[in-house]
C-alpha positions as CSV (number, residue, x, y, z in Angstrom):
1,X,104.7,93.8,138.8
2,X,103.3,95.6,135.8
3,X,102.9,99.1,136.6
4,X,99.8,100.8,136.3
5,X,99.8,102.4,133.5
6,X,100.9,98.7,131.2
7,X,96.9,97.7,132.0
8,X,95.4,96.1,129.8
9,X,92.3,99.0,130.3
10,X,93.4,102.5,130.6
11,X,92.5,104.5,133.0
12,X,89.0,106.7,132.3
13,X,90.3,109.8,129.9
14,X,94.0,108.2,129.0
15,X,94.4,106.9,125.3
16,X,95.4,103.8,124.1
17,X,95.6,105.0,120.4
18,X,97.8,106.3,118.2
19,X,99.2,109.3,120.4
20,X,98.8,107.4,123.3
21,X,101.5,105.1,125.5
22,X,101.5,101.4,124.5
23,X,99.6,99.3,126.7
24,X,100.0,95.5,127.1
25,X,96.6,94.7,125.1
26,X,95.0,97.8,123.2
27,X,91.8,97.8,122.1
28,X,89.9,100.2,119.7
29,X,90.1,102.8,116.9
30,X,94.0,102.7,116.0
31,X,95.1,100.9,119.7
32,X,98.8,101.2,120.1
33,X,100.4,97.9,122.2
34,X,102.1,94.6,122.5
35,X,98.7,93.0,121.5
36,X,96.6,95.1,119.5
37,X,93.2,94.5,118.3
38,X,90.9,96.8,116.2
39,X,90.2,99.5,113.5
40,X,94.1,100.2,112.5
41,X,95.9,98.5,115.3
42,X,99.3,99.1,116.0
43,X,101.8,96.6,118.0
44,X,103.7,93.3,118.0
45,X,100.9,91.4,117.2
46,X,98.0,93.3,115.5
47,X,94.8,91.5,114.4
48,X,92.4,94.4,112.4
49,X,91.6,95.7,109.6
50,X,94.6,97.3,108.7
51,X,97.1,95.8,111.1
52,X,100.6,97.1,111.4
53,X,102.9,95.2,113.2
54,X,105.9,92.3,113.5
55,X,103.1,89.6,113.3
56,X,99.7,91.6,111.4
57,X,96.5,89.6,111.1
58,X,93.8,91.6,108.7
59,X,92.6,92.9,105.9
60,X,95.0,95.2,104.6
61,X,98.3,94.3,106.7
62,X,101.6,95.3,106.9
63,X,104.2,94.3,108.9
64,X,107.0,91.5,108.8
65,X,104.9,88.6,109.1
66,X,101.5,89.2,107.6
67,X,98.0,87.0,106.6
68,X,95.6,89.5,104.9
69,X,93.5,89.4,102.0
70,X,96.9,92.4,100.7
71,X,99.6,92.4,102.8
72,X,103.0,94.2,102.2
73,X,106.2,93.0,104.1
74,X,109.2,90.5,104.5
75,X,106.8,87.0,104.7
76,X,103.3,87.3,103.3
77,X,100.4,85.1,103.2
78,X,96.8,86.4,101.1
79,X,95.3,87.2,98.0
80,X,97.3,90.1,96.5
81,X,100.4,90.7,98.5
82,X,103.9,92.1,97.9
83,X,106.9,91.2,100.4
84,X,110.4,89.3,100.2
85,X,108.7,85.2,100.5
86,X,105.3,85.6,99.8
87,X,102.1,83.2,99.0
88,X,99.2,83.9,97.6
89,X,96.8,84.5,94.3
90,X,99.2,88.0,92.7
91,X,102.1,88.9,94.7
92,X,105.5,90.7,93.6
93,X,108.5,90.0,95.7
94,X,112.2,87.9,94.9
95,X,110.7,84.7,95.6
96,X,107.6,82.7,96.1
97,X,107.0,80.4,98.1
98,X,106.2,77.1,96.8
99,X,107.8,77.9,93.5
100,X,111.3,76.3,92.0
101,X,114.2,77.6,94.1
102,X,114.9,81.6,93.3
103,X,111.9,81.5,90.5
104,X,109.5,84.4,90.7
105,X,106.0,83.7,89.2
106,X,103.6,86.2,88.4
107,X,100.4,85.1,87.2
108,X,99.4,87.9,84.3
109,X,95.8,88.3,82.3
110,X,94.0,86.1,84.5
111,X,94.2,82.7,82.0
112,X,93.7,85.1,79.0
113,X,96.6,85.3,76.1
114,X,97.6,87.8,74.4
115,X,99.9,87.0,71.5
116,X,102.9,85.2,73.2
117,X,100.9,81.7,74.0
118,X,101.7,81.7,77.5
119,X,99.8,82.6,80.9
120,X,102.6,83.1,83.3
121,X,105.4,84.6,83.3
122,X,108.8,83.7,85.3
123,X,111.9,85.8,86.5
124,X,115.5,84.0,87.2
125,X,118.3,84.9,88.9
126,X,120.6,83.7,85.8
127,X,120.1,84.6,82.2
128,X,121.1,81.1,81.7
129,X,118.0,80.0,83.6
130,X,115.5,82.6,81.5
131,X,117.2,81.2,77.9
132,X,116.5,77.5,78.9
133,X,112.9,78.5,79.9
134,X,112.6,80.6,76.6
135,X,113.5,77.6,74.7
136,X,110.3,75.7,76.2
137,X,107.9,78.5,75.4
138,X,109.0,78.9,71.8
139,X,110.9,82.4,72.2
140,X,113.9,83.1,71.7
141,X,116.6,85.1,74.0
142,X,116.4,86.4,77.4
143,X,115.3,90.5,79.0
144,X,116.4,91.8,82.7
145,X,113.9,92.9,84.8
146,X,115.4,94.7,87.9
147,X,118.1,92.4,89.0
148,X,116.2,89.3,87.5
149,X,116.1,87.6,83.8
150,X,112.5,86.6,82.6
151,X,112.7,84.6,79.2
152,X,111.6,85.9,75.8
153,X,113.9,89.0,74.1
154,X,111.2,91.5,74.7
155,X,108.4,91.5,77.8
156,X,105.1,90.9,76.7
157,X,102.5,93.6,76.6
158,X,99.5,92.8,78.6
């Protein structure tokens, strides 16, 4: 039996926010507890506008699994996002999902070029892997970025 205080409504004058205990469902401005919903929630699963939690459902979200419009952790879903498997319009991270096993793709300039005659631009895990992509844009050579290789000797400027 749950005790009192793991309610899903605290009692009149305890918080359920951020300085508060964690509650079984929390409620509110910055609600701290298993299931949080709100302005800022905190928890296990947190549905907001900027959730933080393992599972984060919002605007702004970060956590380990997220679905927001930008979302920051290990497995991302939204617009502009940034984790370790991610989907979405921009995102930064080792790979996306979707893509050609262990290729990063970052979309650059928005369908604009400038100078190199290519949109996007692709990060390997093998310089072998950048030189044979380099070969079908018409550059030549291969650059590390971090512990990736993107094709082309130099990174284009955008």
């Amino acid at each position: 039996m749950p005790s009192p205080n793991a309610s899903e409504t605290p009692p009149s004058g305890e918080s359920s926010g951020c300085g508060g205990r964690p509650k079984i469902v929390a409620i509110g401005i910055a609600p701290l507890g298993i299931i949080s919903i709100g302005i800022v929630p905190m928890g296990v699963v947190s549905i907001g506008v900027v959730p933080m939690g393992v599972l984060s459902l919002g605007a702004v979200a970060m956590g380990v699994i997220n679905a927001s419009v930008v979302g920051m952790g290990i497995l991302i879903a939204g617009v502009n996002v940034m984790g370790v498997w991610w989907v979405g319009m921009e995102g930064m991270g080792p790979y996306r999902l979707g893509s050609p096993s262990g290729q990063v793709h970052h979309h650059h300039n928005h369908g604009q070029n400038h100078g190199h005659g290519q949109q996007n631009l692709y990060a390997y895990p093998s310089r072998e892997e950048a030189l044979t992509k380099a070969k079908e844009l018409g550059c030549e050579g291969a650059h590390a970025m971090g512990s990736l290789w993107m094709p082309c000797a130099e990174h284009p400027e955008p």
